[in-house]
N, C-alpha and C positions, 0 to 999 in steps of 0.2 A: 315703803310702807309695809309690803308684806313679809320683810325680813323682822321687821319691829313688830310687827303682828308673832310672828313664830314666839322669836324670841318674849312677844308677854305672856303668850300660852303657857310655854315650856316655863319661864319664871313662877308664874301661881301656881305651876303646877309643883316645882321644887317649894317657893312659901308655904303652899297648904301643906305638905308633908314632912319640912322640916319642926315644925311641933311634938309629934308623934315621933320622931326618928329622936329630937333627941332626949324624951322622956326613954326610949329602947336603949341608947347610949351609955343615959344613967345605971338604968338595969345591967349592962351589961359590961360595967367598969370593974373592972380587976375579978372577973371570973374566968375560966382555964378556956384557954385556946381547945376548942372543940367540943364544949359546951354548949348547950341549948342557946343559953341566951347569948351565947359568944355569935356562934353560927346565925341564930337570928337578927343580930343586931348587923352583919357583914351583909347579910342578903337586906334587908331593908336600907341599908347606906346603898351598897350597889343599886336598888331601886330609887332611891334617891338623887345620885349621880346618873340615871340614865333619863331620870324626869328633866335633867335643864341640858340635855341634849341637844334640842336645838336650840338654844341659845351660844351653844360653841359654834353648832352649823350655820346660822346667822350673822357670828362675828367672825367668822372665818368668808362668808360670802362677801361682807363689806368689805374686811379685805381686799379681798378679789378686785371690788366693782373700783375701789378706790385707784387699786394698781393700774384698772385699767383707764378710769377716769383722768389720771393723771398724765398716764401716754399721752392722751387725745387733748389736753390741756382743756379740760372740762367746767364750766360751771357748778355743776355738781358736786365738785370734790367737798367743800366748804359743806354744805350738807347731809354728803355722805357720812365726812368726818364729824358731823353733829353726832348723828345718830348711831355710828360705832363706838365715840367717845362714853356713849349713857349705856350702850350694852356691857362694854367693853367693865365698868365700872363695877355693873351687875353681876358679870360672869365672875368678877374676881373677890364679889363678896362670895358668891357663891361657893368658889373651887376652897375658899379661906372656911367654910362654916364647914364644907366637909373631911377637910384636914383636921380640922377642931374634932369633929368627931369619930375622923379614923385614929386619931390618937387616944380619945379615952376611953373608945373599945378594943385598944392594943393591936392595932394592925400595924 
């Protein structure tokens, strides 16, 4: 539960700022490497990739628990595997919208 917790924090916290991030994107589509809005738009993505931070740190925990759940031939696994499968799902929209947007600010 408190890995799903992380990971909803860190997710609203990537949703509420990929709006913003990518009206900055727009602005900042095909203007020169080292410009304001170029440089702006790199540091508010890098802000944006460190907002769903823990949500890689949460699916990398499950992981973990999984690997070790399965040593021990655990009940849990079936479970664990719920709830890494719906992170897992999340993190890979997520790293997909900010590739979307490291490409149409030319990084």
């Amino acid at each position: 539960d408190a890995l799903g917790k992380r990971h909803e924090a860190a997710d609203a916290s990537f949703q509420k700022g990929l709006p913003a991030m990518r009206n900055i994107a727009a602005k900042a589509a095909g203007t020169a490497p080292g410009s304001e809005a170029w440089v702006n738009a790199h540091l508010e993505l890098s802000r944006l990739d460190k907002a769903r931070a823990d949500s890689v740190a949460a699916l990398g925990e499950l992981d973990g628990l999984i690997a070790g759940q399965i040593e021990g031939d655990s009940a849990y696994v079936a479970l664990l595997v719920e709830v890494q499968q719906g992170i897992a799902v999340e993190v890979a929209v997520q790293r997909a919208e900010i590739g979307i947007l490291s490409r149409q600010i030319g990084e």
